[in-house]
C-alpha positions in Angstrom: 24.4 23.8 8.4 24.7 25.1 5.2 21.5 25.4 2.5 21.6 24.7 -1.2 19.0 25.2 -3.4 18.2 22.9 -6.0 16.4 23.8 -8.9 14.2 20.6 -9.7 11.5 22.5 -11.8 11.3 25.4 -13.9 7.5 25.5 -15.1 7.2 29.1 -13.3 4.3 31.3 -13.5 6.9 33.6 -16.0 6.7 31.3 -19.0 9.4 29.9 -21.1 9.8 32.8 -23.3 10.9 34.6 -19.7 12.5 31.4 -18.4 16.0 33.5 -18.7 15.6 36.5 -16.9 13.4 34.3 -14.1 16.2 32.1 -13.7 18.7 34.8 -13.6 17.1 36.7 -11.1 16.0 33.5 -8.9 19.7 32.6 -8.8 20.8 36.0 -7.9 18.1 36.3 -5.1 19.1 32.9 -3.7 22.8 34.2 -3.5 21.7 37.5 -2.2 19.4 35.8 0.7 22.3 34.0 1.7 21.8 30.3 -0.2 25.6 28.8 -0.3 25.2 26.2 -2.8 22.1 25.7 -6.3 22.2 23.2 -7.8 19.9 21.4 -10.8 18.5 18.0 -12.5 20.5 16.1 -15.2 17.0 15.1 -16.8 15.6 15.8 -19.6 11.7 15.4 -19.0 10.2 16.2 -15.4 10.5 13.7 -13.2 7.7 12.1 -11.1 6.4 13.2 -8.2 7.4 17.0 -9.0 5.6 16.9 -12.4 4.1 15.8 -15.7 7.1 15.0 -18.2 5.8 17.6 -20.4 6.9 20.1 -17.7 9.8 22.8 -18.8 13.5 20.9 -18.1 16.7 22.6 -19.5 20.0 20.8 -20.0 22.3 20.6 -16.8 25.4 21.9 -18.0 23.9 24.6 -20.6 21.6 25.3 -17.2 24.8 25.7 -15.1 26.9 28.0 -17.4 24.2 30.4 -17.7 24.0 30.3 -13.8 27.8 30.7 -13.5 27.5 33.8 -15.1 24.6 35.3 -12.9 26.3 34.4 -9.7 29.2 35.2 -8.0 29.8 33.0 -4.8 27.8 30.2 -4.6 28.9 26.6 -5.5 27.2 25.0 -8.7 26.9 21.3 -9.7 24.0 18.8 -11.0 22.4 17.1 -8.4 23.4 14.1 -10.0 24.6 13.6 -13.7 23.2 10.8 -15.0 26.5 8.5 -15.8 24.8 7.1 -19.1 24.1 10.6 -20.9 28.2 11.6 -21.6 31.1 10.0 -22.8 33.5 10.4 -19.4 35.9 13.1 -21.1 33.5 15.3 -22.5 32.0 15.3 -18.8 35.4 15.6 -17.2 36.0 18.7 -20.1 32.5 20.1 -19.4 32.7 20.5 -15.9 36.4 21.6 -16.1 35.2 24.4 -18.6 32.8 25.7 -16.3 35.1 25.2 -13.2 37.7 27.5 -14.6 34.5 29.8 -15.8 33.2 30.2 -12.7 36.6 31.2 -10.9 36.5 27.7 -9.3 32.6 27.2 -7.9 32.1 24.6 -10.2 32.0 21.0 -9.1 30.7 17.4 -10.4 27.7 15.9 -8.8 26.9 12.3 -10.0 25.1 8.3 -9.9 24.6 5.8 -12.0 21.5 7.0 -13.8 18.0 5.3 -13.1 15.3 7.3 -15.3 14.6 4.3 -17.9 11.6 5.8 -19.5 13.4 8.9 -20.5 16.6 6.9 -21.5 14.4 5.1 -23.9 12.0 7.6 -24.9 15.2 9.7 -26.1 17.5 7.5 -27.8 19.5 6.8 -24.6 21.4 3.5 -23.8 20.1 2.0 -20.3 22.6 -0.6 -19.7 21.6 -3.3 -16.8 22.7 -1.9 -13.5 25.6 -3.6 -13.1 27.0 -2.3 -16.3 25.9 1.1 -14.8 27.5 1.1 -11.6 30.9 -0.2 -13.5 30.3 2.7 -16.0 29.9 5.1 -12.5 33.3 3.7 -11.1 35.1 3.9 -14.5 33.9 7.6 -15.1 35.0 9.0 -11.8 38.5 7.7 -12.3 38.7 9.2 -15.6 37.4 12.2 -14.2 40.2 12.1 -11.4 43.1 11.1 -13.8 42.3 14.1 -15.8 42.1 16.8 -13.2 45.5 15.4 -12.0 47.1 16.2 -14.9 48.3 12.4 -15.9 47.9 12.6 -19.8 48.3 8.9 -20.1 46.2 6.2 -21.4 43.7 5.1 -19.5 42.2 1.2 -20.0 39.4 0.3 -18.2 36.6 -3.0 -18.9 34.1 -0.2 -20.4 36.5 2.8 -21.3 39.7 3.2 -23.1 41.2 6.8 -23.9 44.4 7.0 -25.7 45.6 10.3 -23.8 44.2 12.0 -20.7 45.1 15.6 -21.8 43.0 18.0 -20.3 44.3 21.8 -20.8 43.2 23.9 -18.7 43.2 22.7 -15.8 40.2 22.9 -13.1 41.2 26.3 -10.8 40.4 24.0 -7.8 42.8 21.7 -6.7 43.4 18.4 -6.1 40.2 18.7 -7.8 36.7 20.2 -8.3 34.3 19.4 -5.3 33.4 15.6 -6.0 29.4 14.3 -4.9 28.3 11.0 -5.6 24.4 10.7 -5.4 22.7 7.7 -3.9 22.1 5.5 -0.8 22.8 2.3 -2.3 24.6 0.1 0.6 26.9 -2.1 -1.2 28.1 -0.1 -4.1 27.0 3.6 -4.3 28.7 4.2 -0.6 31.3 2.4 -0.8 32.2 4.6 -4.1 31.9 7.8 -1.6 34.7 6.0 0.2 36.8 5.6 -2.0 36.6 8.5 -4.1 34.1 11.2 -3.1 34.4 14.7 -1.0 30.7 14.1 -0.3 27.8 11.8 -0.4 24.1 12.8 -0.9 21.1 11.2 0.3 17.2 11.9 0.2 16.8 12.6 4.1 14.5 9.7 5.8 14.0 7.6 8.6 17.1 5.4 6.9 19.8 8.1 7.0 21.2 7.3 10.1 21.7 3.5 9.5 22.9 4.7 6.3 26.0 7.0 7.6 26.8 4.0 9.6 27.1 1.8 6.3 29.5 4.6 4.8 31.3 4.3 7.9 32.3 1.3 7.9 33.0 1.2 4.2 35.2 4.3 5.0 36.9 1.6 7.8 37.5 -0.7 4.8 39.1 1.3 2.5 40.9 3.4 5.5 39.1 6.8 4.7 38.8 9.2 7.3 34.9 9.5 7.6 34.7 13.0 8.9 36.8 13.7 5.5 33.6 12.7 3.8 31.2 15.8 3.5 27.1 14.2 4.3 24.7 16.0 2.6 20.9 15.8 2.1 17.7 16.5 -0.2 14.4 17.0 1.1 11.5 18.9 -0.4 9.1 21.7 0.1 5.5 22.1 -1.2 3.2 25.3 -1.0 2.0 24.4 3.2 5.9 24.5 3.6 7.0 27.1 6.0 10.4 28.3 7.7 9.6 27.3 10.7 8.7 23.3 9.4 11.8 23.1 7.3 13.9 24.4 9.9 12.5 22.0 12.2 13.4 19.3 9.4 17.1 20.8 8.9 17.4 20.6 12.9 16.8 16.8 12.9 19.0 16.5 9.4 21.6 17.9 11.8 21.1 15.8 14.3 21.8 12.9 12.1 25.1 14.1 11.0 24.4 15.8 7.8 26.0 19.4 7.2 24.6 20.6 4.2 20.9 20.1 3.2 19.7 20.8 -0.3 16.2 21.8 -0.7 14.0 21.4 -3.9 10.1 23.0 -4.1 7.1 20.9 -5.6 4.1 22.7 -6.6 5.6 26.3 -6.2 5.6 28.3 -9.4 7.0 31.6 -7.9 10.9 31.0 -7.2 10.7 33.8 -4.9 8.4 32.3 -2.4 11.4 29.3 -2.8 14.3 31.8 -1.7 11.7 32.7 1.4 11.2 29.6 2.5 15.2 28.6 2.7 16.4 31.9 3.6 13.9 32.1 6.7 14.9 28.1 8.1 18.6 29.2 7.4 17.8 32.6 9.7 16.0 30.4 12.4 18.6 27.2 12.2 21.4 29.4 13.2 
């Protein structure tokens, strides 16, 4: 099992006028305690259920550089863009950029975007969800035809670029590390099918039915499942201990996940977060 550690709130007991040098030295104790993968929100206000909007959110991408740069090993991605908040190349360019930054850690987490009352409280378009999920499907292949090097046109039913170019190229090949986020039955898995290196999925009393539905979509589309890397998110709170998320991690195991990402609620020291993972790690393996 490998741990992650995603970053889903930065209103820390430092402040935001120490926000920088927390976060840097957060993200180097995470990689230090062992943590493989962080990872962070594409959202602009707190989300709820972690916080009050008017909680301290930085911008994913911005977020991610400054991470690349105060790590060395572990692998960095949003957990997920929101498809609605960049044009597909800029995205595609973006996460190349810090790709090829990074010496190759960087990879694209994504879904089709749900948070209306930011979208509209920003200046957002929040298209139906149909129009979102074709927006989803037309992103990743623009995505994909760019990191393949095709510089052709590409013409899709909510896209059209003229030319493809994208110089330099992503240092991981075929392509950066692709996760689609989302459980949805008909069209989110059936996306990691065709197109993902790995799905993630809060972790519930659902996930099991719901690695059998990307199964079978992976039957239909002749994937090879076990190609398909099954991650999950759960959360922690202050009562949280190493020995009660490692107990979680062991049943997330059991289901046939093999990465779990883990996000803190209510914990203002991102120290006492680095404990927490780093002690279930220790007792998981």
């Amino acid at each position: 099992m490998e741990f992650g550690i995603h970053i889903a709130d930065f209103t820390w007991n430092s402040g935001p006028e120490r926000l920088g040098s927390a976060l840097a030295a957060h993200v180097r104790n995470a990689e230090a305690a062992g943590i493989q993968r962080i990872t962070v929100m594409d959202h602009f206000w707190q989300l709820p259920g972690i916080g009050p909007v008017e909680h301290d959110m930085l911008e994913a991408y911005a977020a991610l550089g400054f991470i690349a740069a105060h790590t060395e090993k572990a692998l960095l991605h949003t957990l997920v863009t929101g498809v609605i908040y960049r044009e597909p190349a800029l995205l595609a360019k973006a996460v190349t950029t810090l790709n090829v930054l990074s010496g190759g850690r960087v990879g694209l987490g994504i879904g089709a975007a749900w948070n209306e009352e930011e979208s509209q409280g920003l200046g957002f378009a929040f298209p139906p969800v149909a129009e979102r999920f074709r927006q989803l499907e037309e992103t990743i292949q623009i995505c994909l035809q760019m990191w393949s090097g095709d510089e052709g046109p590409y013409d899709g039913s909510v896209y059209r670029l003229g030319r493809t170019i994208n110089s330099p190229q992503a240092l991981t090949q075929p392509h950066p590390y692709l996760m689609i986020g989302g459980s949805g039955e008909k069209k989110t898995l059936r996306m990691v099918a065709q197109y993902a290196d790995a799905c993630n999925i809060s972790f519930s009393d659902q996930s099991a039915r719901k690695l059998d539905v990307l199964r079978g979509h992976c039957d239909a589309v002749g994937r090879d499942y076990d190609e398909i890397e099954k991650t999950a998110m759960v959360p922690i709170n202050p009562d949280s201990t190493a020995e009660t998320l490692a107990a979680t991690v062991r049943d997330i195991a059991a289901t046939g996940f093999s990465a779990t990402y883990v996000f803190a609620v209510g914990m203002p020291e991102p120290a006492a977060v680095v404990d927490v993972i780093a002690g279930a790690a220790a007792l998981v393996d």
